[in-house]
C-alpha positions in Angstrom: -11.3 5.0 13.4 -13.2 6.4 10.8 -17.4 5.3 10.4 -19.0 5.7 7.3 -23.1 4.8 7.1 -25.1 4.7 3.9 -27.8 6.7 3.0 -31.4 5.5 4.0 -31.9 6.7 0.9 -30.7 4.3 -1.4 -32.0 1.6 -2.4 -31.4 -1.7 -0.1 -30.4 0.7 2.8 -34.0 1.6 4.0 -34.4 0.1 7.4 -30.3 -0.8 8.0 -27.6 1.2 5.8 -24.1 -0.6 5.2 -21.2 0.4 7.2 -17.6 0.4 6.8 -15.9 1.0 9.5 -11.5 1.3 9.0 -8.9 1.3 11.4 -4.6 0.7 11.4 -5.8 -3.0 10.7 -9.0 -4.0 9.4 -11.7 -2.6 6.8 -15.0 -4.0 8.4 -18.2 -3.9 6.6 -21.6 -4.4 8.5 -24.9 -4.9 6.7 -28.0 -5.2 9.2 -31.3 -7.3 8.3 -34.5 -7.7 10.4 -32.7 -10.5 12.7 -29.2 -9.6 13.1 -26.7 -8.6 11.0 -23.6 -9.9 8.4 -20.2 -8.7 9.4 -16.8 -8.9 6.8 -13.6 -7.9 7.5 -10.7 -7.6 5.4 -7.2 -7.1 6.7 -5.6 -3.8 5.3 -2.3 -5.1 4.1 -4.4 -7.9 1.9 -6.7 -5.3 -0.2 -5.6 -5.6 -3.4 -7.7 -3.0 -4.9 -10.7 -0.2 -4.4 -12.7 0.9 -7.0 -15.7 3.3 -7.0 -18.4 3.7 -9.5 -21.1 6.6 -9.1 -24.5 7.3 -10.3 -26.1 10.3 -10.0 -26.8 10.9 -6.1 -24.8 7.8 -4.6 -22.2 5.8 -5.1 -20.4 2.4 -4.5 -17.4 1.4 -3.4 -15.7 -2.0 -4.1 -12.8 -3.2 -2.1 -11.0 -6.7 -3.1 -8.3 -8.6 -1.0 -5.4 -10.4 -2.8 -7.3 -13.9 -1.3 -10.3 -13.0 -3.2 -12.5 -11.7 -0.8 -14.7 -8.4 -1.7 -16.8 -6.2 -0.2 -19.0 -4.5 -2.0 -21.5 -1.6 -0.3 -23.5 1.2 -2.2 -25.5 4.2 -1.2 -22.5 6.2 -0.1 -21.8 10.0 -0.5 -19.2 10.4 -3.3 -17.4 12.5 -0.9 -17.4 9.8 1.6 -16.3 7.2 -1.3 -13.4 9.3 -2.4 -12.5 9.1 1.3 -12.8 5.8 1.6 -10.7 5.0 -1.7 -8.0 7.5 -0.5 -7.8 6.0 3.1 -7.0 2.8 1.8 -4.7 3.0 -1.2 
């Protein structure tokens, strides 16, 4: 099951990066804050589609479900987003 953490160098990522976590049969993305922490999950079979847009150190990665759910993290490695995309298309 394949982690990948934002930089703490982008911006909203200081003190807790984003997270998206993926395994055979959910996407989870986990976004800390001072008291606790927001959790998403989207099951695989429902993403309808992943995008990526990049800037010039980071970039951000946009997964939607055919319900209309969407996750949407930044402060990624390109690398890491090109991963991501290509794990789940």
């Amino acid at each position: 099951m394949p982690i990948f953490t934002a930089s703490r160098l982008a911006p909203d990522n200081q003190l807790h990066p984003c997270r998206i976590e993926i395994d055979a049969v959910n996407v989870i993305y986990s976004k800390g804050y001072i008291f606790g922490y927001k959790s998403t999950a989207i099951v695989r079979s429902n993403i309808a589609s992943v995008s990526i847009g990049t800037g010039i150190f980071f970039a951000d990665v946009v997964i939607e479900s055919s319900g209309g759910g969407r996750i949407t993290a930044s402060g990624f490695k390109k690398a890491d987003a090109r991963t991501i995309a290509g794990l789940l298309t």
